[in-house]
N, CA and C of each residue as an Amber inpcrd file, in Angstrom:
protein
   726
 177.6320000 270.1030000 210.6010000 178.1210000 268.9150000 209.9110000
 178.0130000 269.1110000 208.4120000 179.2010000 268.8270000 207.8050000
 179.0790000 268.7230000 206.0910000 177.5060000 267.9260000 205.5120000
 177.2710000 268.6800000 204.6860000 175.9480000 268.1520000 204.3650000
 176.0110000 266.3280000 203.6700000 176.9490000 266.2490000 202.9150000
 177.2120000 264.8490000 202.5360000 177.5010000 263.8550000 203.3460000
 177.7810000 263.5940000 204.7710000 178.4090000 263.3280000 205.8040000
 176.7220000 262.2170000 206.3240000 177.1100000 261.1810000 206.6110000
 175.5250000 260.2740000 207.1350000 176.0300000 260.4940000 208.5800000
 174.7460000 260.6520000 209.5460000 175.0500000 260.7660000 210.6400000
 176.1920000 260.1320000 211.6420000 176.5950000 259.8200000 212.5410000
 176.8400000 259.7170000 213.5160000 176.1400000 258.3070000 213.9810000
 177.1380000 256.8610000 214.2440000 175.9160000 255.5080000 214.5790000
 177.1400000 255.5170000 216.0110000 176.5960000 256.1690000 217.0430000
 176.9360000 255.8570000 218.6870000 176.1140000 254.5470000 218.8600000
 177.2470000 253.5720000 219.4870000 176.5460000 252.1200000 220.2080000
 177.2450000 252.1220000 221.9750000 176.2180000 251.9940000 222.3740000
 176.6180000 251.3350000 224.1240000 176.5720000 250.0880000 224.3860000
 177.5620000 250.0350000 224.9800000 178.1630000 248.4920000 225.2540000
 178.3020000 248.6180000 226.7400000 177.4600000 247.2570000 227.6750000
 177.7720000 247.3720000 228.6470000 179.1450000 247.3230000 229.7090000
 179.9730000 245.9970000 228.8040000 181.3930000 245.6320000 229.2700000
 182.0160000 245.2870000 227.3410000 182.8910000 245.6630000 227.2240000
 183.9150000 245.4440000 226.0040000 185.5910000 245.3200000 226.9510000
 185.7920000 244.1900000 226.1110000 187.7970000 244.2190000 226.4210000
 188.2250000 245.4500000 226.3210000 187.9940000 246.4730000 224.9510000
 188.5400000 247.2570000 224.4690000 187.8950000 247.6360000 223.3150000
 187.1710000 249.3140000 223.6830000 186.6140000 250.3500000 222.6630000
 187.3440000 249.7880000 221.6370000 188.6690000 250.3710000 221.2830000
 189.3220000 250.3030000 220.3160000 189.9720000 249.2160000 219.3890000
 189.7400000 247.5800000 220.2370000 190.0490000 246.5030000 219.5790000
 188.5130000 246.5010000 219.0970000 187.5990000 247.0000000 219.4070000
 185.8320000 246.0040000 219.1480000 186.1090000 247.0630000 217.9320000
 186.5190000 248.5320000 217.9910000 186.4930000 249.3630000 216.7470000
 187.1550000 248.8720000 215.4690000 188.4130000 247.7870000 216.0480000
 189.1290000 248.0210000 214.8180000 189.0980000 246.5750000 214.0990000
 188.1380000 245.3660000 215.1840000 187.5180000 244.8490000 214.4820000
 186.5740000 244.8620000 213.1350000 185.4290000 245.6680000 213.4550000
 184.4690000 246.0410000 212.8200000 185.4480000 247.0640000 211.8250000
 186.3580000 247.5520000 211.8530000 186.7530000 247.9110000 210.5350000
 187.0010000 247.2140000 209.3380000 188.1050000 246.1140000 209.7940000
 188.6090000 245.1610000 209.3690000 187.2950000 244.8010000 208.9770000
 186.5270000 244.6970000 209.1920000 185.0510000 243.5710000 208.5100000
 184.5150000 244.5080000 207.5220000 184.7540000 246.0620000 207.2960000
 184.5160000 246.8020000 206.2690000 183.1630000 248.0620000 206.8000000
 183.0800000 247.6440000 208.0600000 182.2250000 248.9100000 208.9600000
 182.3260000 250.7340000 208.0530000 181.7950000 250.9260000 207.5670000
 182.3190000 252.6860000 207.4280000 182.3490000 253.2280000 208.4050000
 183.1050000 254.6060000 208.1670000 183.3720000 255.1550000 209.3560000
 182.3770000 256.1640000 209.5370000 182.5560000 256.9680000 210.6790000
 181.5570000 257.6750000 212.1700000 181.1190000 256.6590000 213.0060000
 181.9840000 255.7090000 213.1000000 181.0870000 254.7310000 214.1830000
 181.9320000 255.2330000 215.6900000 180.9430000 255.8220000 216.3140000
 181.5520000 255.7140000 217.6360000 181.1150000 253.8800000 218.7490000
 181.9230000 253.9200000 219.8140000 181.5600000 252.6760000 220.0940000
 181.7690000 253.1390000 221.7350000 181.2830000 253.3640000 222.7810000
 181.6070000 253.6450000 223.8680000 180.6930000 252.2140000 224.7180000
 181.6190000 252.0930000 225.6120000 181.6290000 251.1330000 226.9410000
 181.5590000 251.6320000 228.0360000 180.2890000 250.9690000 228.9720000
 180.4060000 251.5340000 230.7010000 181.6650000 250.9600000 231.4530000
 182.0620000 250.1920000 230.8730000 182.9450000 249.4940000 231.8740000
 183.9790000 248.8970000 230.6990000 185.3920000 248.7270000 230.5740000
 186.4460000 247.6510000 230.1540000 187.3950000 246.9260000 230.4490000
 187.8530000 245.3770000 229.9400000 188.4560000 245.0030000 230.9740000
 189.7080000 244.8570000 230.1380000 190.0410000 245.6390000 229.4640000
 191.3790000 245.7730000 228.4900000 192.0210000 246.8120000 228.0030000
 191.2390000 247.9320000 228.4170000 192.2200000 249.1760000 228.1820000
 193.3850000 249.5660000 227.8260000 193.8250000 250.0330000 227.0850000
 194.9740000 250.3990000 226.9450000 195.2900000 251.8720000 226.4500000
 196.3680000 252.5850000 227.1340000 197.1120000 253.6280000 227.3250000
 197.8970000 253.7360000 226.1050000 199.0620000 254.7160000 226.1100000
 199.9900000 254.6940000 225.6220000 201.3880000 253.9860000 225.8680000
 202.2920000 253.3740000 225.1900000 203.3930000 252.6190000 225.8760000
 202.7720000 251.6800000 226.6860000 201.6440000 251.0340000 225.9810000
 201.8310000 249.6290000 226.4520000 200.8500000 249.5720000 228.2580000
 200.4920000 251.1660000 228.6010000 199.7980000 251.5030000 229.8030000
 198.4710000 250.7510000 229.5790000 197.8280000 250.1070000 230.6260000
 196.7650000 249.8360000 230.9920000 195.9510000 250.9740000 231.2210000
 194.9650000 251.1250000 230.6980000 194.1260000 251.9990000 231.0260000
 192.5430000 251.1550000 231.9040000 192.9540000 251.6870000 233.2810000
 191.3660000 251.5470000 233.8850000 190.1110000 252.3220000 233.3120000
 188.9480000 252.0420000 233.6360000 187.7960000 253.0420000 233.3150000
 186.3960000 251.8490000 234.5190000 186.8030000 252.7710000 235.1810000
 185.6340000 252.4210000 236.9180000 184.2200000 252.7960000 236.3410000
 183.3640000 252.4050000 236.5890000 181.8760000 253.1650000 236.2490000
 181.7300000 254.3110000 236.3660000 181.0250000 255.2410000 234.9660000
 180.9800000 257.0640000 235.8300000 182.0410000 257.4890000 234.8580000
 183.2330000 256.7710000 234.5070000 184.2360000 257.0680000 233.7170000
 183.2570000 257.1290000 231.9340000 184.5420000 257.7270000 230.6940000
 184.3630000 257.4150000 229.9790000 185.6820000 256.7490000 229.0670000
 184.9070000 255.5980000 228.3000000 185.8720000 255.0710000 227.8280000
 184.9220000 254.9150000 226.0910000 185.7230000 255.4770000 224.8210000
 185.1700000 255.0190000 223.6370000 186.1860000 255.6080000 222.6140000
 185.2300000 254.4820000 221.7160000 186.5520000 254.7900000 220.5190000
 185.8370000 254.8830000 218.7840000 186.7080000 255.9600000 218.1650000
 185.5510000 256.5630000 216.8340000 186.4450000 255.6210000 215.5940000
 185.5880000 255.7780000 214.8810000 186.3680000 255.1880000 213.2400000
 186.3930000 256.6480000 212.6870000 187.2430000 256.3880000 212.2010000
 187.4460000 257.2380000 210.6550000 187.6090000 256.8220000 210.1130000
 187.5540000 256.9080000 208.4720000 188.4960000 256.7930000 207.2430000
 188.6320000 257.7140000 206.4540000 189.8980000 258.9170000 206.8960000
 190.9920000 259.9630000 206.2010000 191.1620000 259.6560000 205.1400000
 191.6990000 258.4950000 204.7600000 192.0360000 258.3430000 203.0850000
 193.3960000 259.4530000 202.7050000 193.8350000 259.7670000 203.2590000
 195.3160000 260.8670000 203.7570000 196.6480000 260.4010000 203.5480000
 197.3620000 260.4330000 203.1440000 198.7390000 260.0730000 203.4300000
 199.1140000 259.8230000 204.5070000 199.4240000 258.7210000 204.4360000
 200.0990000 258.5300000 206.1220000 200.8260000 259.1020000 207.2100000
 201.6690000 260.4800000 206.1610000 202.5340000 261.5590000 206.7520000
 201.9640000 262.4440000 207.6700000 200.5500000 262.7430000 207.0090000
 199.5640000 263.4970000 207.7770000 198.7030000 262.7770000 209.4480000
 198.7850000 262.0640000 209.5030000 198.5310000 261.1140000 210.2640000
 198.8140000 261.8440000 211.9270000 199.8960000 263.0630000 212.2350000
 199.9410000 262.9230000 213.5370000 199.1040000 264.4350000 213.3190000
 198.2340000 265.3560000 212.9820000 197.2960000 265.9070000 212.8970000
 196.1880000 265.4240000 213.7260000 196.1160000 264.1950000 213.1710000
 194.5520000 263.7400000 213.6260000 194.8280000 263.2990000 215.2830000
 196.0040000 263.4100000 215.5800000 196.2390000 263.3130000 217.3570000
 196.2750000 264.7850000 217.7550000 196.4680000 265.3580000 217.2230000
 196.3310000 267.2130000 217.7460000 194.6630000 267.3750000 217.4820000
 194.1190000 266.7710000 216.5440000 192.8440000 267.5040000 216.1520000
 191.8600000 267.1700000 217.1110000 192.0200000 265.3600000 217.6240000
 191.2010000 264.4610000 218.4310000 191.5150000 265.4940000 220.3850000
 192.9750000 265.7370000 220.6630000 192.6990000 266.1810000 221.4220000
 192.2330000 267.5070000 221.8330000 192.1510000 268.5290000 220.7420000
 191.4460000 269.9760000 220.6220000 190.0190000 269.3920000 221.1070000
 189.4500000 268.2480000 220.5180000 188.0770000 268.5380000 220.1960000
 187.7020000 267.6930000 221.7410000 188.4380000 266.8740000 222.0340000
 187.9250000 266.1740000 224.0380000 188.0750000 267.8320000 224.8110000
 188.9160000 268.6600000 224.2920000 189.3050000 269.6280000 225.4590000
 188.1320000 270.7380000 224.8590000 187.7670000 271.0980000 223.8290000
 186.7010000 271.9610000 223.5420000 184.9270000 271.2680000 224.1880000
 185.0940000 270.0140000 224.3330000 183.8050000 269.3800000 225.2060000
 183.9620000 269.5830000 226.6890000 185.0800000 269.0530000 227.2620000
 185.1820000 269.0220000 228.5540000 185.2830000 270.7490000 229.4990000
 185.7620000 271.4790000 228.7170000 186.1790000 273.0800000 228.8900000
 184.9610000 273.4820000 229.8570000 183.4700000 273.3980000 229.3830000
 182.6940000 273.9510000 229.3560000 181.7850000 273.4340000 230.5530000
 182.0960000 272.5050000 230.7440000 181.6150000 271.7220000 231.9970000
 182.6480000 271.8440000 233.3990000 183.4930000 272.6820000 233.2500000
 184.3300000 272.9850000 234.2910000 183.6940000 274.4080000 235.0430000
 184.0590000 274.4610000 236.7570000 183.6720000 275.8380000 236.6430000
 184.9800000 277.0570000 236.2140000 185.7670000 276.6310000 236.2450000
 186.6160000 277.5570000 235.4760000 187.2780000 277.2720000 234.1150000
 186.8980000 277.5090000 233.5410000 187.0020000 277.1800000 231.8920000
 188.6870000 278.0720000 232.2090000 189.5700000 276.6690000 231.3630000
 190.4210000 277.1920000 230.8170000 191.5810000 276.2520000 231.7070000
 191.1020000 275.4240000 232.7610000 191.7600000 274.8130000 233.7930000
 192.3380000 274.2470000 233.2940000 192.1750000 273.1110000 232.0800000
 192.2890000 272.0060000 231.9630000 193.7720000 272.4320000 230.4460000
 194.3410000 271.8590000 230.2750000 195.3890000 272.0710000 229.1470000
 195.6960000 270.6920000 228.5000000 196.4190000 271.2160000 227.5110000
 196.7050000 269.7310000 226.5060000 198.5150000 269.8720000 226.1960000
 198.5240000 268.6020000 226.5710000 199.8980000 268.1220000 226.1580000
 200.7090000 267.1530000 225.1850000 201.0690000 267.8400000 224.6530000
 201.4860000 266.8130000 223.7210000 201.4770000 265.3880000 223.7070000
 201.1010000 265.1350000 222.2650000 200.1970000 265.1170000 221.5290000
 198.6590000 265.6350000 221.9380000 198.3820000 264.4470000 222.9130000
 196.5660000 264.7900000 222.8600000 195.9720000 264.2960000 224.6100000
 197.0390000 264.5280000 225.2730000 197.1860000 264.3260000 226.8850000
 196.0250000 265.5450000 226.9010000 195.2240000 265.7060000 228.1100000
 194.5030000 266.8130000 228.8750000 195.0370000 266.5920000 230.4210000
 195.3800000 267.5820000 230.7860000 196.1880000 268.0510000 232.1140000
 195.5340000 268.8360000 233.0960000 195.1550000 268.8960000 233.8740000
 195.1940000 269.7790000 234.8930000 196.5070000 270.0060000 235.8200000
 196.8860000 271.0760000 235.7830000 198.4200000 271.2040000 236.2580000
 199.2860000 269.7360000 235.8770000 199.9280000 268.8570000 237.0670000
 200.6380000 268.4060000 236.5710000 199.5530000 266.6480000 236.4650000
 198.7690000 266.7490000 236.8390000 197.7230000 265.6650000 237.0920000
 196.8330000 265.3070000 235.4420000 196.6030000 264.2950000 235.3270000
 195.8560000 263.5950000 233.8830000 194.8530000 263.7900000 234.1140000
 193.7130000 264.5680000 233.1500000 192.3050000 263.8770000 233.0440000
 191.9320000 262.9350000 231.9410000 192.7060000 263.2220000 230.9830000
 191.9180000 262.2660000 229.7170000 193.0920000 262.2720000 228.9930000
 192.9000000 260.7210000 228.5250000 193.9550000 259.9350000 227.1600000
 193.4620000 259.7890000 226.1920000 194.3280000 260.2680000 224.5980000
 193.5620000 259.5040000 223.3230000 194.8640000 258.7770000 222.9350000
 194.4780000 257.6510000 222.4570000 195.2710000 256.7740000 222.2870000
 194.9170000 256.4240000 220.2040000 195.6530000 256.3790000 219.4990000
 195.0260000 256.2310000 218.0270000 196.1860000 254.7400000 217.0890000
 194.8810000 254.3200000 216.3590000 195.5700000 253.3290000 215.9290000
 195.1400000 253.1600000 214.0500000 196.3410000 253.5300000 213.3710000
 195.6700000 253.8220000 211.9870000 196.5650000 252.1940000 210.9430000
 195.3050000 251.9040000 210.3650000 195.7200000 250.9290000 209.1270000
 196.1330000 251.8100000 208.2230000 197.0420000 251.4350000 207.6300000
 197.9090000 252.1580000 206.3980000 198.1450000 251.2970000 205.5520000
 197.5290000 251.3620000 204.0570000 197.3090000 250.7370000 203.0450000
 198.1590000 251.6800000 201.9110000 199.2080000 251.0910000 201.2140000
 200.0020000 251.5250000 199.9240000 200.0860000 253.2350000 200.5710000
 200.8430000 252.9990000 201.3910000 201.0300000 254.6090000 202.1090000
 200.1030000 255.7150000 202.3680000 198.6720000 255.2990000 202.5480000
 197.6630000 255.8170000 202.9820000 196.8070000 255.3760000 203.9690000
 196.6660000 256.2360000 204.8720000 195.6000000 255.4150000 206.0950000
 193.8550000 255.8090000 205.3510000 194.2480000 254.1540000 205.6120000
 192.1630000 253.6000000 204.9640000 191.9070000 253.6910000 206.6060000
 192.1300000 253.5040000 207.6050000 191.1800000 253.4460000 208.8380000
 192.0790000 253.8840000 209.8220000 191.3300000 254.9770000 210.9910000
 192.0680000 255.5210000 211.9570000 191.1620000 254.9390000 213.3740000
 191.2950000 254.8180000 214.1200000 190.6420000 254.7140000 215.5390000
 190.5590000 255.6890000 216.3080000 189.9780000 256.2010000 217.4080000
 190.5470000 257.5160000 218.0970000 190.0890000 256.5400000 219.4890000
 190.5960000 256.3370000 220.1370000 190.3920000 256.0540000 221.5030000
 190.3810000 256.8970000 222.2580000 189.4260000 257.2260000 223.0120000
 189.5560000 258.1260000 224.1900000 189.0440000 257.6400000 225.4510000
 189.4540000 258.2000000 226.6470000 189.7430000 257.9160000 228.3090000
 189.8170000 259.0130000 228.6630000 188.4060000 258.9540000 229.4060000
 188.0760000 260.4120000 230.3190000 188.0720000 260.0470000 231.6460000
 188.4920000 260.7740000 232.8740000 188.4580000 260.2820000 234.3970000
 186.9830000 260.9910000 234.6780000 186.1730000 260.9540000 234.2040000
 184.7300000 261.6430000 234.6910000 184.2440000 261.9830000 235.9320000
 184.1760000 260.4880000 236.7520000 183.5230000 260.6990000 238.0980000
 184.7050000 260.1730000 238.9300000 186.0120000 258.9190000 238.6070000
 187.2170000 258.8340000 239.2530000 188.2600000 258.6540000 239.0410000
 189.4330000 258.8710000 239.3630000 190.7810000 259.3050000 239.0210000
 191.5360000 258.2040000 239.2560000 191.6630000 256.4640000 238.4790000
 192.3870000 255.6630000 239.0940000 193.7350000 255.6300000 238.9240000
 194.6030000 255.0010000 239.4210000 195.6530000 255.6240000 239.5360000
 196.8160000 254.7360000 237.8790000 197.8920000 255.6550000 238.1210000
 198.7740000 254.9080000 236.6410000 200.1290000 254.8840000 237.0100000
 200.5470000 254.1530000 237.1360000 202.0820000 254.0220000 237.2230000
 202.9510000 254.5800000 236.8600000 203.3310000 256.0040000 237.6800000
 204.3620000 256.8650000 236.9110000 203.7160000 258.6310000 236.9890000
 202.6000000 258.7500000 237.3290000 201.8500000 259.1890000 236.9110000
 200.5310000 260.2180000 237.8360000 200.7840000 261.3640000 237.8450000
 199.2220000 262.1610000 238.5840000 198.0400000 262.1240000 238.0440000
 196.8190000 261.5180000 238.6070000 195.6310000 261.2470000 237.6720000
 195.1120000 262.8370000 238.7190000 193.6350000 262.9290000 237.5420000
 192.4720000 263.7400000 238.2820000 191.5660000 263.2640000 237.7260000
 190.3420000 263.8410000 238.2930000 189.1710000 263.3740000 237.5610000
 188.0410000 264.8020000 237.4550000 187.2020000 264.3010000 236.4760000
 186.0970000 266.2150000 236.3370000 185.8230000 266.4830000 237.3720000
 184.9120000 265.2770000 238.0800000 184.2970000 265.5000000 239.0740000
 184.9380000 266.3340000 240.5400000 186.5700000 265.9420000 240.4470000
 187.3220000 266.3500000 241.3590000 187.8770000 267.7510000 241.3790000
 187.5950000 268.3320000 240.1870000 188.0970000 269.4130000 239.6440000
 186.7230000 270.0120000 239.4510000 185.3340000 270.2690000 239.9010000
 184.3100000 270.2670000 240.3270000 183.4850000 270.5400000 238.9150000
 183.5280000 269.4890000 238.0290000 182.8780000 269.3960000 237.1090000
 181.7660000 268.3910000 236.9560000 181.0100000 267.9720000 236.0180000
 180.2540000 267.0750000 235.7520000 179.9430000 267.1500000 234.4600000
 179.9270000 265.9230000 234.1380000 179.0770000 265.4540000 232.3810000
 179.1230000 263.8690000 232.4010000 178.2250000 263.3710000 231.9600000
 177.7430000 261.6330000 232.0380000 178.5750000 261.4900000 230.2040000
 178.9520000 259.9970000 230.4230000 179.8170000 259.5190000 228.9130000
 178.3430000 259.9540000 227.8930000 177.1500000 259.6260000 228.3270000
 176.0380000 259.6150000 227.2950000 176.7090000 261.2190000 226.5910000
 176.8140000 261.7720000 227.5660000 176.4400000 263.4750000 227.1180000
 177.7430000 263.4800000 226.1530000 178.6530000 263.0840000 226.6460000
 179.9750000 263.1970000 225.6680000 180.5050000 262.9780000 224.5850000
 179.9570000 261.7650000 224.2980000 180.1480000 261.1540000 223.4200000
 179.5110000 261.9160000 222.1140000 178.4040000 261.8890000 221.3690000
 177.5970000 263.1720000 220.7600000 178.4520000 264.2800000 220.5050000
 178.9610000 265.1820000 221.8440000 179.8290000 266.3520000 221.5210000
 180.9060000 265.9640000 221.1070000 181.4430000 264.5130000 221.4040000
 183.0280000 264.8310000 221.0330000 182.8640000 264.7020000 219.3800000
 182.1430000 263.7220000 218.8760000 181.5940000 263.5740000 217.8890000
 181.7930000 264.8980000 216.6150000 180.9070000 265.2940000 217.2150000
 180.2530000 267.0200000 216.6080000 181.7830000 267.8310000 216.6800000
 182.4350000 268.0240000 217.5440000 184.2130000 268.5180000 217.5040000
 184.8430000 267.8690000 216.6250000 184.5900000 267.1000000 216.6010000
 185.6210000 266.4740000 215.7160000 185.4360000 266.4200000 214.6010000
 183.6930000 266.1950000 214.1170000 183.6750000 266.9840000 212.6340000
 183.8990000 268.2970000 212.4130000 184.1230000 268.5690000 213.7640000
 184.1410000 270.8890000 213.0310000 185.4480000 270.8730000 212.5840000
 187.1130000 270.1650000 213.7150000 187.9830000 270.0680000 213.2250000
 188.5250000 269.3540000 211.7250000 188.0370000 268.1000000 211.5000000
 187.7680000 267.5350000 210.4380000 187.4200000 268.1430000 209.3900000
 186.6240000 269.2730000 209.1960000 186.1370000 270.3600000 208.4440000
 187.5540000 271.4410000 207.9110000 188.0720000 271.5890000 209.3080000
 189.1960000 272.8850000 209.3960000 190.3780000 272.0670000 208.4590000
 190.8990000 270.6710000 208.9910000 191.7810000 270.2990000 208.4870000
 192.0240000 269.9190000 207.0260000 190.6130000 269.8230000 206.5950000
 190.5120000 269.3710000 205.2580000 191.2280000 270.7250000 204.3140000
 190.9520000 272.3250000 204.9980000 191.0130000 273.2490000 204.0140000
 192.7140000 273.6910000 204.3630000 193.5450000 273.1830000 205.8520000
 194.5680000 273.5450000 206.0500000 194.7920000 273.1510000 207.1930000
 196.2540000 272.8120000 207.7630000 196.3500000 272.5720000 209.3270000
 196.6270000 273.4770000 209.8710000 196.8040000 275.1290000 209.4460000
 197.9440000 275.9550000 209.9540000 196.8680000 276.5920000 211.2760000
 195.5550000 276.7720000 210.7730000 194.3860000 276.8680000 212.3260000
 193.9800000 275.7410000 213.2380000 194.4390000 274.5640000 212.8630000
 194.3070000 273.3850000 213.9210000 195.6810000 273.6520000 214.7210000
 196.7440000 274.4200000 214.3020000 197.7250000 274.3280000 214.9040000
 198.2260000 275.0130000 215.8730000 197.5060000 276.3420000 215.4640000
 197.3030000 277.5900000 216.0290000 196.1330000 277.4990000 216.9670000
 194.9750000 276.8030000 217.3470000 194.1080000 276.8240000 217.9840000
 194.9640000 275.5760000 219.1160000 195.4950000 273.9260000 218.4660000
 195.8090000 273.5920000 219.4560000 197.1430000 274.0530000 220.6750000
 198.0350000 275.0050000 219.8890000 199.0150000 276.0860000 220.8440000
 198.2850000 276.8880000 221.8490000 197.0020000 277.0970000 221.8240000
 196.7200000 278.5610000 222.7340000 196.1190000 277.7510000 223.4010000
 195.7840000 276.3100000 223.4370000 195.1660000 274.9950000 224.5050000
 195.6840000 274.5260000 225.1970000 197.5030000 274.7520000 224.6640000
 198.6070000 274.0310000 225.6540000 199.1110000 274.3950000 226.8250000
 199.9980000 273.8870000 227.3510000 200.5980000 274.4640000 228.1420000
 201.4650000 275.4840000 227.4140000 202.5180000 276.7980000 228.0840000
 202.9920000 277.5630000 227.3000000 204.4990000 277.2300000 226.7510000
 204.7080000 277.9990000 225.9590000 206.3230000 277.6740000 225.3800000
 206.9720000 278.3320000 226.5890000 208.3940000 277.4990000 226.8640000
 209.1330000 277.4020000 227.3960000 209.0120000 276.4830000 228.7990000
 207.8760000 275.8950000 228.9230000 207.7510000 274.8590000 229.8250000
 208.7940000 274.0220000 229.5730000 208.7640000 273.4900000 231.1700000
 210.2800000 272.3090000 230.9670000 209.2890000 270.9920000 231.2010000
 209.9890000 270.4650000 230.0560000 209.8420000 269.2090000 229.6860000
 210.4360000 267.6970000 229.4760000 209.9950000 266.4370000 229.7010000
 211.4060000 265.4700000 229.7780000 210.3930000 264.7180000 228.5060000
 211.8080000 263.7180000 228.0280000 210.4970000 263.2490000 226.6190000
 211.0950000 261.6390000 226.9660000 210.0080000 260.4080000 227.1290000
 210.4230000 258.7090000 227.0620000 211.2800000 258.6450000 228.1150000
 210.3930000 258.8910000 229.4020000 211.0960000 258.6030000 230.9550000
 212.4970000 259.2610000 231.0730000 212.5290000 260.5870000 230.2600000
 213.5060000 261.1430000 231.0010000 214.9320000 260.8800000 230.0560000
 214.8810000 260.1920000 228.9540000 216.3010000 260.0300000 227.7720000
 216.7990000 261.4590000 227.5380000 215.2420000 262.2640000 227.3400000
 216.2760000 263.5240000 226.8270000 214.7940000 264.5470000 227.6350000
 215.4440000 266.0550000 227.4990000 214.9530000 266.5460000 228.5140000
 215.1530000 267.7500000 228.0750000 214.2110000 269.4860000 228.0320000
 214.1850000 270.5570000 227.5670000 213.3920000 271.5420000 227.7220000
 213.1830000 272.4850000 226.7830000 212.1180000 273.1810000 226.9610000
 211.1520000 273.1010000 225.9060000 209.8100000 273.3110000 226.3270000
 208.7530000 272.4200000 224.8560000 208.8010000 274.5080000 224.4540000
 209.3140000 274.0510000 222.6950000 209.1650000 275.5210000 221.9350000
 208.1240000 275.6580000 221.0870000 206.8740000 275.1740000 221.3510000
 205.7340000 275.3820000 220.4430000 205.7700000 273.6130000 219.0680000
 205.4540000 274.0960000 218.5800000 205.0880000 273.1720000 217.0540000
 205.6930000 273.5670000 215.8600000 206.1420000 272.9260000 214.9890000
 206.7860000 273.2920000 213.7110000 205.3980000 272.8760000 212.8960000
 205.6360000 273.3550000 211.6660000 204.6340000 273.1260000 211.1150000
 203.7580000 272.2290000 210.3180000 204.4590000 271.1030000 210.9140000
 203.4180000 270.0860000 210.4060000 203.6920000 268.9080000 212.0670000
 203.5030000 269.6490000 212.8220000 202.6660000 269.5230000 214.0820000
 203.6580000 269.1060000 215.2220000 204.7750000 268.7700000 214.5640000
 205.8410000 268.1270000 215.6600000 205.8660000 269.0820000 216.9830000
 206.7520000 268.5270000 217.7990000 206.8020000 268.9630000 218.9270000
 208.1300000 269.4530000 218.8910000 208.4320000 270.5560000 219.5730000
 209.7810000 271.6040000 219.1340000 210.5510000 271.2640000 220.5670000
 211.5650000 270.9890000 220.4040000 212.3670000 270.4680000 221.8590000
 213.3850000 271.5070000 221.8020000 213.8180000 272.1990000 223.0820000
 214.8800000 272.9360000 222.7760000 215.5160000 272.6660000 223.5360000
 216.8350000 272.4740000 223.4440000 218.1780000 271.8630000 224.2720000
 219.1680000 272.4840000 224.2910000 219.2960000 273.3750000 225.4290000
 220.4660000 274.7630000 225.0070000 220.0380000 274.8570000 223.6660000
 220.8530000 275.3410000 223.2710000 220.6180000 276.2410000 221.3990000
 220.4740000 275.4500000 220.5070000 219.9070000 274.0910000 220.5950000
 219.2600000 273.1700000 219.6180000 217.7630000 272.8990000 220.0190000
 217.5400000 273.3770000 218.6470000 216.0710000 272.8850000 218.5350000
 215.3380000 271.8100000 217.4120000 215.0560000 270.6150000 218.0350000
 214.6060000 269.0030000 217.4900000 213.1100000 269.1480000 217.6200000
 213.0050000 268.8460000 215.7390000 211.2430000 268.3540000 215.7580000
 211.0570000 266.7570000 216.2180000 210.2550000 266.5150000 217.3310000
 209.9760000 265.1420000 217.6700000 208.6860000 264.3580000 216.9160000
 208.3640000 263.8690000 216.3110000 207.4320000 263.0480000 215.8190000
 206.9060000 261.8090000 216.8190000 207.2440000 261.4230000 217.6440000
 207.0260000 260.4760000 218.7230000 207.3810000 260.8520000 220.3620000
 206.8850000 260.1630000 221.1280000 207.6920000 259.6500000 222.2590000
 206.8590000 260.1560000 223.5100000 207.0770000 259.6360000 224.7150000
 206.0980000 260.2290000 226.0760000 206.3510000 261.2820000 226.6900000
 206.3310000 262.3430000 226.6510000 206.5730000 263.6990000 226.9990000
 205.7630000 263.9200000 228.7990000 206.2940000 264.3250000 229.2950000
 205.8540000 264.5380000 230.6660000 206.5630000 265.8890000 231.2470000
 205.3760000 266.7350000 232.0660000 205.8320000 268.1630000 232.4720000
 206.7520000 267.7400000 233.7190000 207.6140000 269.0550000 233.6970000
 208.4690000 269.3830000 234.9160000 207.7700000 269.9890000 235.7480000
């Protein structure tokens, strides 16, 4: 950890609506950031597109502050960086390291099945984000189900780690990336490619509108769509494997 950096304030909450609304409360009230906030249980979850996200007991569900102070442009980094650093925690607790992959943006996959969502929500002040959220949704001990969708869970994929244990590491990842990104993205970019699935996977993007092969990342993080002999940087949208 950067030496100027005040620790790390992790709080457990027995039931919260939502990691990431209780997070972005306490921003709004002027909280600094490293606050992680994790919940055993929530009854408000939310996904991407508006998805409900369950989290059963055994699961993990929590959500970090930042404040980047960044241009707002830079902003979809910190969804590549958040999911490097869930997949550099979870890796290691698998018995085969290397199972698990990341999909654009910050999806973790086992083949075509979900283990973990980050979901991010940034205030942007005079074209700079003063506060980011990182929500994350791990299937730990069960895999509930999502509309549209193959779940898994660690445990099923014969892993184990308790949210206590996680939370701490994801923490600690995310300052190492946080570290990397400050001096350049071109190794957050390059580390999150060799995490993914590979180029030339077929891919459909927002239920299937448009549909291709994923060609790696351009360089300021987009997602490379190739469509016969066109190739589109995407900045948004729900991407799902073939």
């Amino acid at each position: 950890m950067t030496a100027d950096r005040a620790p790390w304030r992790i709080e457990h909450y027995d039931t919260l609506g939502s990691t990431s609304d209780f997070c972005a409360r306490r921003a709004a009230e002027g909280e600094p950031e490293r606050l992680m906030v994790v919940a055993a249980r929530q009854t408000a979850g939310r996904g991407r597109a508006g998805r409900a996200w369950e989290s059963p007991a055994g699961n993990f569900c929590g959500s970090a502050l930042l404040r980047p102070r960044v241009p707002a442009g830079q902003g979809g980094w910190f969804a590549l960086l958040a999911g490097l650093a869930l997949i550099e925690v979870l890796d290691p607790a698998l018995p085969a390291p290397g199972a698990v992959m990341l999909k654009w943006p910050n999806d973790l996959m086992a083949g075509a099945a979900k283990l973990a969502g980050i979901l991010l929500d940034a205030t942007i002040e005079n074209g700079m984000i003063t506060a980011m959220i990182v929500g994350v949704g791990v299937n730990l001990a069960e895999a509930p189900p999502v509309p549209g969708r193959v779940t898994t869970s660690l445990a099923a994929l014969g892993g184990a780690m308790t949210p206590e244990a996680l939370a701490p590491a994801f923490c600690a990842r995310l300052d190492h990336w946080l570290d990397v990104l400050a001096s350049g993205a071109a190794p957050l970019r390059a580390a999150w490619m060799r995490r993914a699935h590979p180029e030339g996977t077929a891919i459909t993007v927002d239920g299937g509108r448009r549909s291709g092969i994923y060609a790696g990342l351009d360089d300021d993080g987009a997602l490379l769509l190739r469509e016969g002999d066109r190739v589109t940087a995407l900045r948004g949208g729900d991407v799902a494997l073939i």
